[in-house]
LODOZA-767840 format. One line per field, with one value per residue: y, x, z of N, C-alpha, C in turn; residue number from 1; residue in one letter. Coordinates in nm, 2 decimals. Atoms other than C-alpha are relative to their C-alpha. Example, Ala and Ser with C-alpha at 12.3 -4.5 7.8 and 13.67 -1.06 7.14 Angstrom:
// residues 2
n_v = -0.12_-0.11
n_u = 0.09_-0.09
n_w = 0.00_0.00
ca_v = -0.45_-0.11
ca_u = 1.23_1.37
ca_w = 0.78_0.71
c_v = 0.12_0.11
c_u = 0.09_-0.08
c_w = 0.00_0.08
nr = 1_2
rest = a_s
This chain:
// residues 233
n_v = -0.12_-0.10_-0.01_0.01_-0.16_-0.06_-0.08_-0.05_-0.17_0.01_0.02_-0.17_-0.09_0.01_-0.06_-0.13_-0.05_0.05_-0.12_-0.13_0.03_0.02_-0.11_-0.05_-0.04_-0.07_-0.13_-0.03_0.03_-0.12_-0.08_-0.04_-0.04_-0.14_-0.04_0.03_-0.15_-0.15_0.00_0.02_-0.07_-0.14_0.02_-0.01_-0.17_-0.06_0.01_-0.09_-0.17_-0.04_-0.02_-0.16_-0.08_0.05_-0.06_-0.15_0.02_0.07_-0.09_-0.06_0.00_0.05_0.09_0.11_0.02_0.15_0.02_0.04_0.16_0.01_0.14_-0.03_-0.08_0.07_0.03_-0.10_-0.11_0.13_0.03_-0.07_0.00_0.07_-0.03_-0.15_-0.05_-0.10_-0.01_0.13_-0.05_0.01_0.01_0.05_-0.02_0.03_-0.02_0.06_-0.14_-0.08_0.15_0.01_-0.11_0.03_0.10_-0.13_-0.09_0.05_0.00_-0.12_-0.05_0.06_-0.09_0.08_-0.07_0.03_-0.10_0.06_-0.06_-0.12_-0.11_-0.01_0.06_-0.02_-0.11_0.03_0.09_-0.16_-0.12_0.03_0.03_-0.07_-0.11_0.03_0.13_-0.09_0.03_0.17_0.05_-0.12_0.10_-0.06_0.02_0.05_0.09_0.16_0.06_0.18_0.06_0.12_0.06_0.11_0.01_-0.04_-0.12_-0.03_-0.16_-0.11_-0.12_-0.08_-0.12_0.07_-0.06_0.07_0.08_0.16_0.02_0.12_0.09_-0.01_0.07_0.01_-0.03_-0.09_-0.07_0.10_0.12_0.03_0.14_0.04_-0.02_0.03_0.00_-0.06_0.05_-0.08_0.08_0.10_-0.06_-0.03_0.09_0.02_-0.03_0.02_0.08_0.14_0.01_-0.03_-0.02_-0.02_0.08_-0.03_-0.03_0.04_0.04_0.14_-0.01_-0.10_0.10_0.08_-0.02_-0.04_0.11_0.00_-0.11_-0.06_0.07_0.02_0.13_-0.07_0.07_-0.01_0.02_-0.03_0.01_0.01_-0.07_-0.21_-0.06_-0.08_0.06_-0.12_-0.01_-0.05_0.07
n_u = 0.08_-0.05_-0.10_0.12_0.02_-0.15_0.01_0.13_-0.04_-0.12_0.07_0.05_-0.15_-0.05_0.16_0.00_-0.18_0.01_0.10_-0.08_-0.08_0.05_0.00_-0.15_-0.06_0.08_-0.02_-0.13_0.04_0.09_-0.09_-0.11_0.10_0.02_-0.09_-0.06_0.12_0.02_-0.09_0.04_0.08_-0.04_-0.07_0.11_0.07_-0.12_0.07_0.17_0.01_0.07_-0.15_-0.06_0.09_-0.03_-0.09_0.00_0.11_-0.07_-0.11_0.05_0.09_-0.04_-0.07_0.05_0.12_-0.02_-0.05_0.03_-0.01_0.00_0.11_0.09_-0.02_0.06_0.11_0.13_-0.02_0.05_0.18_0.05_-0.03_0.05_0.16_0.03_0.13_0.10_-0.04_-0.13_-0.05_-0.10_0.05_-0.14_-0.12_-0.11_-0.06_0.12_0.10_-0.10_-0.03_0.11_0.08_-0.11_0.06_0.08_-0.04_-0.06_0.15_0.04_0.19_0.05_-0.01_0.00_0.06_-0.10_0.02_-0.08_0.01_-0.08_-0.02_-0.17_-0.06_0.06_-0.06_-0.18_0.00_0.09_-0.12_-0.09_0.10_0.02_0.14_0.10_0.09_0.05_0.12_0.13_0.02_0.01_-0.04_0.05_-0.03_0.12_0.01_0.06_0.11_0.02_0.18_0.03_0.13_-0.01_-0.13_-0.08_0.00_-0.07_-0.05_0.05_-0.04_0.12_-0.02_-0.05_0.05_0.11_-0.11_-0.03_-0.15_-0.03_-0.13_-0.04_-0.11_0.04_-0.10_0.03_-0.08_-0.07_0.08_-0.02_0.05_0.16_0.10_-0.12_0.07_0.06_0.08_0.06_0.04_0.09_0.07_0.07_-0.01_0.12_-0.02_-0.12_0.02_-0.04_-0.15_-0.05_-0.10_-0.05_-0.15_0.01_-0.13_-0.04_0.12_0.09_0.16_0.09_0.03_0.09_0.09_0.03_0.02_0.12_0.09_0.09_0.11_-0.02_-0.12_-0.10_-0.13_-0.12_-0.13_-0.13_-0.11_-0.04_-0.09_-0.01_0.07_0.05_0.10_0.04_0.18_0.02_0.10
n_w = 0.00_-0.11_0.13_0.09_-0.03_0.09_0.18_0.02_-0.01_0.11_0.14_0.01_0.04_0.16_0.10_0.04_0.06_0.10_0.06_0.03_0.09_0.17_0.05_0.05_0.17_0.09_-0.05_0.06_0.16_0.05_0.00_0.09_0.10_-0.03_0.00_0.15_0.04_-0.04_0.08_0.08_0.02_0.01_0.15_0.11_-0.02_0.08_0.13_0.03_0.01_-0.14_-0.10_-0.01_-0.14_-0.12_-0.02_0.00_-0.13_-0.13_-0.02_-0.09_-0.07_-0.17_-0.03_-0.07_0.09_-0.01_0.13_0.16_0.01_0.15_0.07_0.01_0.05_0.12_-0.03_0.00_0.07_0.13_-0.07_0.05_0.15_0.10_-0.03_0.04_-0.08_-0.01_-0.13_-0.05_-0.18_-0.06_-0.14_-0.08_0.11_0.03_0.13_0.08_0.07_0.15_0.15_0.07_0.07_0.14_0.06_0.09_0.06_0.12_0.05_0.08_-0.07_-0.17_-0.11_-0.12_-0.15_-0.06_-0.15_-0.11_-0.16_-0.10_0.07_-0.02_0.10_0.15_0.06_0.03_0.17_0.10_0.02_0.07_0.10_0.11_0.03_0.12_-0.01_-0.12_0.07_-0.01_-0.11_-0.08_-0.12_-0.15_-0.11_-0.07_-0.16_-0.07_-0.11_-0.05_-0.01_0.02_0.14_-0.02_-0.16_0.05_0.04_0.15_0.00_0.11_0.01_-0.02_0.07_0.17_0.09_0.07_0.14_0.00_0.01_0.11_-0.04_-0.11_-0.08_-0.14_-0.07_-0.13_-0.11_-0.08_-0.12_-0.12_-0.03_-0.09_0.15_0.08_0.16_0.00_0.04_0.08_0.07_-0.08_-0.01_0.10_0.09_0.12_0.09_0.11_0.15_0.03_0.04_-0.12_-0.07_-0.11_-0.01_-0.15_-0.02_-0.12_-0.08_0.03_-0.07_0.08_0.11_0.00_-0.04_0.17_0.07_-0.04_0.01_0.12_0.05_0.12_0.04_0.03_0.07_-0.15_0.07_-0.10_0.02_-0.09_0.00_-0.05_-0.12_0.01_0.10_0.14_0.02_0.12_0.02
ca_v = 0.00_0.24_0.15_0.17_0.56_0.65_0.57_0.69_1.05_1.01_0.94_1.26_1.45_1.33_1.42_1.77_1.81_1.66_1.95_2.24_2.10_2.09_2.44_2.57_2.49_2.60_2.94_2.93_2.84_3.16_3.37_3.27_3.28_3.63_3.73_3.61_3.79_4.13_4.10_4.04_4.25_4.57_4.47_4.50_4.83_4.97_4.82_4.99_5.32_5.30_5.31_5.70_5.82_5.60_5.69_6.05_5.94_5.80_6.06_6.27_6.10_6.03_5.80_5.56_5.53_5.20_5.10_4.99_4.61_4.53_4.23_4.39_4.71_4.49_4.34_4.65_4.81_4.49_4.46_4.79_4.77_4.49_4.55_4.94_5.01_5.32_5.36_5.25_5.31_5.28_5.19_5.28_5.53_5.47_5.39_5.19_5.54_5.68_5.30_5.29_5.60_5.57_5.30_5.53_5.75_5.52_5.41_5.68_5.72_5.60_5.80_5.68_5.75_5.74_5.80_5.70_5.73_5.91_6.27_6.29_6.05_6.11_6.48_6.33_6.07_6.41_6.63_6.35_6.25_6.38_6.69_6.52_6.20_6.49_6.53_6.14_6.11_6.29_6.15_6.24_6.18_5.97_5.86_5.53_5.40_5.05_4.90_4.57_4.30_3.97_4.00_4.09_4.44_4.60_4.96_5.18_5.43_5.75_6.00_5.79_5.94_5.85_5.60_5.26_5.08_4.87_4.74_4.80_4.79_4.72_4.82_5.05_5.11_4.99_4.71_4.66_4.31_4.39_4.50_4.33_4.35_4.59_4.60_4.90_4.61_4.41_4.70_4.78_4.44_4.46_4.70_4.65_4.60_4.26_4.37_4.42_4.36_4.34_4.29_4.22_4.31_4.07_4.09_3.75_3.82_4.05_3.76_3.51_3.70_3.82_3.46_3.42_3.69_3.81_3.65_3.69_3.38_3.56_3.41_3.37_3.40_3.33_3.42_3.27_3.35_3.74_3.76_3.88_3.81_3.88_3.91_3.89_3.84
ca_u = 0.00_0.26_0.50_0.12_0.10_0.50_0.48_0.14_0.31_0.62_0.43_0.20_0.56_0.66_0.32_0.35_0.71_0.61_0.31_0.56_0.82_0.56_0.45_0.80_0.85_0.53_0.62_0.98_0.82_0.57_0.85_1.08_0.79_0.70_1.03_1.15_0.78_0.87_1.19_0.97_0.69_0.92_1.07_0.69_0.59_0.94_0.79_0.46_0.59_0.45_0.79_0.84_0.49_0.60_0.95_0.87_0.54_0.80_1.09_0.95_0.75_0.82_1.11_0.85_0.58_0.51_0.75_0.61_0.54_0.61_0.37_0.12_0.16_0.15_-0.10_-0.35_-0.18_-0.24_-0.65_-0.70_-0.54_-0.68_-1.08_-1.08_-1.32_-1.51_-1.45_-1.15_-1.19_-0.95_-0.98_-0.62_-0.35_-0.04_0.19_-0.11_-0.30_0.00_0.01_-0.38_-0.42_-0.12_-0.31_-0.60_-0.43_-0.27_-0.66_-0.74_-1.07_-1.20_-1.15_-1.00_-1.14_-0.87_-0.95_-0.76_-0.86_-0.56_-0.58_-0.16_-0.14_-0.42_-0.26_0.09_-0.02_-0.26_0.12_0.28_0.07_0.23_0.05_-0.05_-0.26_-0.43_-0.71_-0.84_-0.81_-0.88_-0.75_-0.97_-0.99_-1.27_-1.32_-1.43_-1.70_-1.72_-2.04_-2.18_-2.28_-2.35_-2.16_-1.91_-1.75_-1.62_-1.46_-1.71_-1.58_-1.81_-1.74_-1.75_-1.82_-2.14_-1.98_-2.04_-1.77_-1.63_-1.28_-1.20_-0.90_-0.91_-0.60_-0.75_-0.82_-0.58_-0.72_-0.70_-0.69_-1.08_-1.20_-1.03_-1.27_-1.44_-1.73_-1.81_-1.83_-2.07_-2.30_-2.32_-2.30_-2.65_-2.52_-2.24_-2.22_-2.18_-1.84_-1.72_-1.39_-1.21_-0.84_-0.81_-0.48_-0.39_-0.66_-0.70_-1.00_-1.15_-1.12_-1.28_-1.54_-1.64_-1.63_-1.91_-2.10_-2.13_-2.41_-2.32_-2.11_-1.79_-1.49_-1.24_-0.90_-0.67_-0.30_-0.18_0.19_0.10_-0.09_-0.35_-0.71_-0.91_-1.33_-1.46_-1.84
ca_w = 0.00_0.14_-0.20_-0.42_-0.25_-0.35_-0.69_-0.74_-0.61_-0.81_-1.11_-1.07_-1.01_-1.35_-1.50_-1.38_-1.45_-1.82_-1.85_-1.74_-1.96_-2.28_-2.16_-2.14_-2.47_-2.62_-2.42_-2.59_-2.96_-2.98_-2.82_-3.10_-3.35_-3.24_-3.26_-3.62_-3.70_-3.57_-3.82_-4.09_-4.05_-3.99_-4.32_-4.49_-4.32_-4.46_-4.80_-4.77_-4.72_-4.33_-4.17_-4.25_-4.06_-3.81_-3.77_-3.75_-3.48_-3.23_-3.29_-3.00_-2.84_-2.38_-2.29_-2.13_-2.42_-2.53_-2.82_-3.17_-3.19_-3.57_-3.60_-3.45_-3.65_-3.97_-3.88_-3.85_-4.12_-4.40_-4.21_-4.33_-4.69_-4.80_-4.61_-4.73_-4.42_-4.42_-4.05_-3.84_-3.44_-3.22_-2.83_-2.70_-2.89_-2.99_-3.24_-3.38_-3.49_-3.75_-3.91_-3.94_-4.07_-4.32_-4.40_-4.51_-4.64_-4.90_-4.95_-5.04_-4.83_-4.46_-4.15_-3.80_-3.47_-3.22_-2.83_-2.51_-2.12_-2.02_-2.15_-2.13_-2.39_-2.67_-2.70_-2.72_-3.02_-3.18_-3.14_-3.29_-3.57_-3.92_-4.07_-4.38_-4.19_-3.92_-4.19_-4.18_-3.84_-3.50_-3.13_-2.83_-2.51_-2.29_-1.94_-1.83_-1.61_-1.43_-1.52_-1.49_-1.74_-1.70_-1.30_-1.47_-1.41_-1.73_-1.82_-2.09_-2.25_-2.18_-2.47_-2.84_-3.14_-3.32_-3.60_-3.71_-3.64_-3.96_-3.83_-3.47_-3.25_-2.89_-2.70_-2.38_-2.14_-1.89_-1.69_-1.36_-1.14_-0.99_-1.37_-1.65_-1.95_-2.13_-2.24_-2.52_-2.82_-2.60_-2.60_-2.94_-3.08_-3.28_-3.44_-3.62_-3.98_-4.16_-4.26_-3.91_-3.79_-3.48_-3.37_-2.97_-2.83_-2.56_-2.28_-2.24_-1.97_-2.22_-2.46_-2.29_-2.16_-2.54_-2.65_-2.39_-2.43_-2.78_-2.97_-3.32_-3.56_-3.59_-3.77_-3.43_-3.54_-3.20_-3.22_-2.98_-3.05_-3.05_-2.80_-2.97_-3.19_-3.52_-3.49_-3.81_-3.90
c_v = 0.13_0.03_0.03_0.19_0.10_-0.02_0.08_0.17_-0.02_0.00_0.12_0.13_0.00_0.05_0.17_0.03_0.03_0.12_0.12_0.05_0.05_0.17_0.10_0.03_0.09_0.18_0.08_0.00_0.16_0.12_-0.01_0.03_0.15_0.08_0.02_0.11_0.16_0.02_0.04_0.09_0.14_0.05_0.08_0.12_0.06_-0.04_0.08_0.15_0.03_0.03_0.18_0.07_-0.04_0.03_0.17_-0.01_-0.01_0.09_0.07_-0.05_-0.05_-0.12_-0.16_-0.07_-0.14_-0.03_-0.07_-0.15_-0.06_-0.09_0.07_0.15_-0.06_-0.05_0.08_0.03_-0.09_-0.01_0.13_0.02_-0.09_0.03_0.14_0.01_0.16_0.11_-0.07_0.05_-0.05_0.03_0.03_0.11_0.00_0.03_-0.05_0.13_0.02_-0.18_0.01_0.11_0.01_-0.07_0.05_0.06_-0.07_-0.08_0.05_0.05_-0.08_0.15_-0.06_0.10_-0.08_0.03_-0.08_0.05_0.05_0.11_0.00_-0.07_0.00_0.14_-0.06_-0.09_0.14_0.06_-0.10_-0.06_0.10_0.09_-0.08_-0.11_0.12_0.06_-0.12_-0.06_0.11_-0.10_0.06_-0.05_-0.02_-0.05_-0.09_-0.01_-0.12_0.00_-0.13_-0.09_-0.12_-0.03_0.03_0.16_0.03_0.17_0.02_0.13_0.09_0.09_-0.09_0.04_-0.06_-0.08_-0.12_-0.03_-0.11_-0.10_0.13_0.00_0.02_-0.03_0.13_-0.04_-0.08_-0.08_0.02_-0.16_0.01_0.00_0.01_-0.05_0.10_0.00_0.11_-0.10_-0.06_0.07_0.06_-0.13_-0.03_0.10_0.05_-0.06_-0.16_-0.01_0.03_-0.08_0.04_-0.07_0.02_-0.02_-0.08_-0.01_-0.12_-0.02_0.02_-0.10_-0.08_0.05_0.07_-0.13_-0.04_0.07_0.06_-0.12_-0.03_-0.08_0.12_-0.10_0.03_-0.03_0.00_-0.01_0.00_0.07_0.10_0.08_0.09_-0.09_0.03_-0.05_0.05_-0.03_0.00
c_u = 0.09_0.11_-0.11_0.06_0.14_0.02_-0.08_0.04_0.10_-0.05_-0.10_0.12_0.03_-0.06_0.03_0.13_0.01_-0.04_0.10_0.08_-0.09_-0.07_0.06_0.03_-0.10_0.03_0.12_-0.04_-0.04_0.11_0.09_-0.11_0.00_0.13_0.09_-0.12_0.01_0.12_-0.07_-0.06_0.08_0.08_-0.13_-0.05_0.14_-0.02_-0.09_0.05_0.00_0.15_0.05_-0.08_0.08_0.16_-0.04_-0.12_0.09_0.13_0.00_-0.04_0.07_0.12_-0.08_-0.12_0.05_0.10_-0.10_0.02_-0.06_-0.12_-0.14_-0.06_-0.05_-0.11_-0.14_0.02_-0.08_-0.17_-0.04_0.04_-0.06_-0.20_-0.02_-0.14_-0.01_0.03_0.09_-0.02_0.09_0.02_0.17_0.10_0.10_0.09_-0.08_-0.09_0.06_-0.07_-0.12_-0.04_0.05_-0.06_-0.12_-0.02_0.06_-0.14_-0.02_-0.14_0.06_0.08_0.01_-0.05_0.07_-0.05_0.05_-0.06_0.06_0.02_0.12_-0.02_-0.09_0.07_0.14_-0.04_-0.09_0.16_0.09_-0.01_0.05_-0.08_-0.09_-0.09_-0.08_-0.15_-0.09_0.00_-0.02_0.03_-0.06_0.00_-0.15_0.05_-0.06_-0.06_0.00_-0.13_-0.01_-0.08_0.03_0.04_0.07_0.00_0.13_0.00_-0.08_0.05_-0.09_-0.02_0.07_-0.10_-0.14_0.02_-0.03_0.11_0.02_0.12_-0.01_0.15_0.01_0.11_-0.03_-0.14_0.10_-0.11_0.09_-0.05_-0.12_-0.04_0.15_-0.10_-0.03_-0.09_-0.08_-0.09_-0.16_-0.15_-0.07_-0.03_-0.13_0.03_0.13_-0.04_0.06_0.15_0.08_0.12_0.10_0.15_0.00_0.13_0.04_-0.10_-0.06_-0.13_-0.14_-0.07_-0.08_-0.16_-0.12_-0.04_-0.15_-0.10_-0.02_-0.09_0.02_0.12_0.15_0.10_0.12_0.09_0.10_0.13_0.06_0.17_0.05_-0.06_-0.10_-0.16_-0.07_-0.16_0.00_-0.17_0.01
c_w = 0.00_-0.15_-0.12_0.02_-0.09_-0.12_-0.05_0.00_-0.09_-0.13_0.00_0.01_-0.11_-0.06_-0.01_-0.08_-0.18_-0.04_0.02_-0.11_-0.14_0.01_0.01_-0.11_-0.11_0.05_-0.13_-0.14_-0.03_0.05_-0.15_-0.16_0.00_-0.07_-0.17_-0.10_-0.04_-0.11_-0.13_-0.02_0.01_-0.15_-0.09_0.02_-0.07_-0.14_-0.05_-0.02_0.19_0.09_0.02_0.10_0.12_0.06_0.06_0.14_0.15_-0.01_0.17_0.08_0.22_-0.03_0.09_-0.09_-0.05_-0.13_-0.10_0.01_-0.12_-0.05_0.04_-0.06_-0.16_-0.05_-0.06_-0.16_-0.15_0.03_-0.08_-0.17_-0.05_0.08_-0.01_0.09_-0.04_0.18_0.15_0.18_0.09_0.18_0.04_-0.10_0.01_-0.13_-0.13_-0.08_-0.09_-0.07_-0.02_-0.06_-0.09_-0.08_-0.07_-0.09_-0.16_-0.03_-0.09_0.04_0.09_0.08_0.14_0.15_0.07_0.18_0.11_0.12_0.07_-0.08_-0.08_-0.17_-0.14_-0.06_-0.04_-0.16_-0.06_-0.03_-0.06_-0.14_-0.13_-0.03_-0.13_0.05_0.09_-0.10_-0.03_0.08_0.13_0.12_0.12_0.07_0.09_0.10_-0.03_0.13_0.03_0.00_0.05_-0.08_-0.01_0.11_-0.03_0.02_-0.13_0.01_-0.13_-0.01_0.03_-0.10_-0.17_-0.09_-0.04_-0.12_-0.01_-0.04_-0.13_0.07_0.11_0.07_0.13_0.07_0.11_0.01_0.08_0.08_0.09_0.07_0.00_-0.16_-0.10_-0.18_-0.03_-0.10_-0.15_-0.16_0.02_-0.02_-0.11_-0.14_-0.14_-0.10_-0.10_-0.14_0.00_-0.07_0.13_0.01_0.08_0.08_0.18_0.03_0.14_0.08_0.03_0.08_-0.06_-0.14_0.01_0.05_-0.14_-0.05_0.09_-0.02_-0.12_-0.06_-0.16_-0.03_-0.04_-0.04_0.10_-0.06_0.18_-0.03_0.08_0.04_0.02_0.04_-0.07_-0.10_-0.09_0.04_-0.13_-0.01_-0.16
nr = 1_2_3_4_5_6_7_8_9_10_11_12_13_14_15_16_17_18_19_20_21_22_23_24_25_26_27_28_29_30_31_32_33_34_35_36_37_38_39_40_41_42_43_44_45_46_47_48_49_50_51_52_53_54_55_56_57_58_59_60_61_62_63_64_65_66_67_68_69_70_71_72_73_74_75_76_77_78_79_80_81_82_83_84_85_86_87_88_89_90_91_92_93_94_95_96_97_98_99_100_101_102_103_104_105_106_107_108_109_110_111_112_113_114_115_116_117_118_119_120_121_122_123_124_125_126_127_128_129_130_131_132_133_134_135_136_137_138_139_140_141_142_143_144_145_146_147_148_149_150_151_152_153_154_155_156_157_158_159_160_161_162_163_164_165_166_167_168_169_170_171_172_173_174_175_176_177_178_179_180_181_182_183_184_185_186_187_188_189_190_191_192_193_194_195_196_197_198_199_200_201_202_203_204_205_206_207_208_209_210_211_212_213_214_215_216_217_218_219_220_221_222_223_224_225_226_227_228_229_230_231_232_233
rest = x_x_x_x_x_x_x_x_x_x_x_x_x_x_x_x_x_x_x_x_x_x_x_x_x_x_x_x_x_x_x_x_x_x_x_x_x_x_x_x_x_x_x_x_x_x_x_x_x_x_x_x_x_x_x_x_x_x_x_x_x_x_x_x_x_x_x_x_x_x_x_x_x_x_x_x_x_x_x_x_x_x_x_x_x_x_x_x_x_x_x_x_x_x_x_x_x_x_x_x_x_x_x_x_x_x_x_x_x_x_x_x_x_x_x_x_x_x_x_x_x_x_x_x_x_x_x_x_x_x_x_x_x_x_x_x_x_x_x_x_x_x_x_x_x_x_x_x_x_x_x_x_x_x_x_x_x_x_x_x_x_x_x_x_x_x_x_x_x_x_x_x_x_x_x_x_x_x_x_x_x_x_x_x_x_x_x_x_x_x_x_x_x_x_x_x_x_x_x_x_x_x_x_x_x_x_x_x_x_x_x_x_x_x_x_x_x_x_x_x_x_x_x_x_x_x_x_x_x_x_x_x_x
């Protein structure tokens, strides 16, 4: 009995040891994925053209601001070139605003709506924003409310334009541990067009609590590697 109990534990030690091990490596895989990625894609924005806004966005900008994360820069930038939306909103700004509006701009139509929860930083992307994209885009500045939906507490923005959204991107507000979703999509989900798309930046709370809660068939794209996801209906 006493030799049944000691292997029995020993053999569950292995087990975990095994699952760490396999998600070690899957940890170490999407790091080096990511990473070979970010090579690539800063190669294809320096193809496009997008590398000059963007260079010139981040010249100035604070010594603490978030850096430029090539893949997901490409990303947005390729979503808007090849789906020529109409209207691009933008939950969070950054270095993500110059690339989608470059993106626009080499359109040749649409218009982005840009707005962040911390004042500080929508003026800093507006003052850093080339002159020639500052006509197909505008960057303002909204507070957040904790609501609740479903039990769930979630951050609403309080101050968004009147716009249907076509393509989305959802990088703000900050979360916090107590409130770690947010819910502005959730609220307008009936009415979104049938060309809608949505890129979610990380959030993995925000993510599953979306996978519960929206109602419409969306085409789920998880990337796991880059931390990040594509809503498409």
């Amino acid at each position: 009995m006493l030799a049944d109990r000691i292997i029995n534990a020993v053999s569950w030690r292995a087990r975990g040891a095994l699952v760490n091990s396999r998600n070690a490596c899957t940890h170490v895989n999407h790091w080096t994925e990511r990473m070979v990625y970010q090579a690539k894609a800063r190669t294809m924005l320096r193809a496009s053209g997008a590398d000059k806004p963007l260079a010139h966005f981040i010249k100035d900008r604070p010594s603490d601001a978030i850096p430029p994360d090539y893949s997901d820069l490409w990303l947005l930038f390729s979503l808007v070139r090849k789906k020529r939306p109409r209207v691009v909103f933008e939950y969070g700004a950054g270095c993500s605003t110059v690339v989608l509006a470059e993106a626009l701009r080499q359109n040749g139509s649409g218009f982005l709506h840009s707005i962040d929860s911390e004042e500080t930083w929508a003026k800093i992307a507006w003052n850093s924003l080339p002159l020639n994209l500052r006509n197909i885009c505008q960057v303002g500045y909204s507070t957040v409310s904790v609501v609740e939906r479903s039990g769930v507490k979630g951050f609403k923005h309080d101050n968004v334009p009147d716009v249907v959204l076509e393509l989305v991107y959802l990088d703000g507000p900050q979360l916090t541990p107590e409130v770690n979703v947010v819910v502005d999509i959730l609220d307008i989900e009936l009415e979104l067009p049938d060309n809608f798309c949505m890129v979610l930046d990380g959030r993995y709370y925000c993510k599953r609590f979306m996978l519960q809660h929206l109602k419409r068939a969306y085409r789920f794209t998880d990337r796991l590697a880059f931390k990040n996801s594509i809503w498409e209906l």
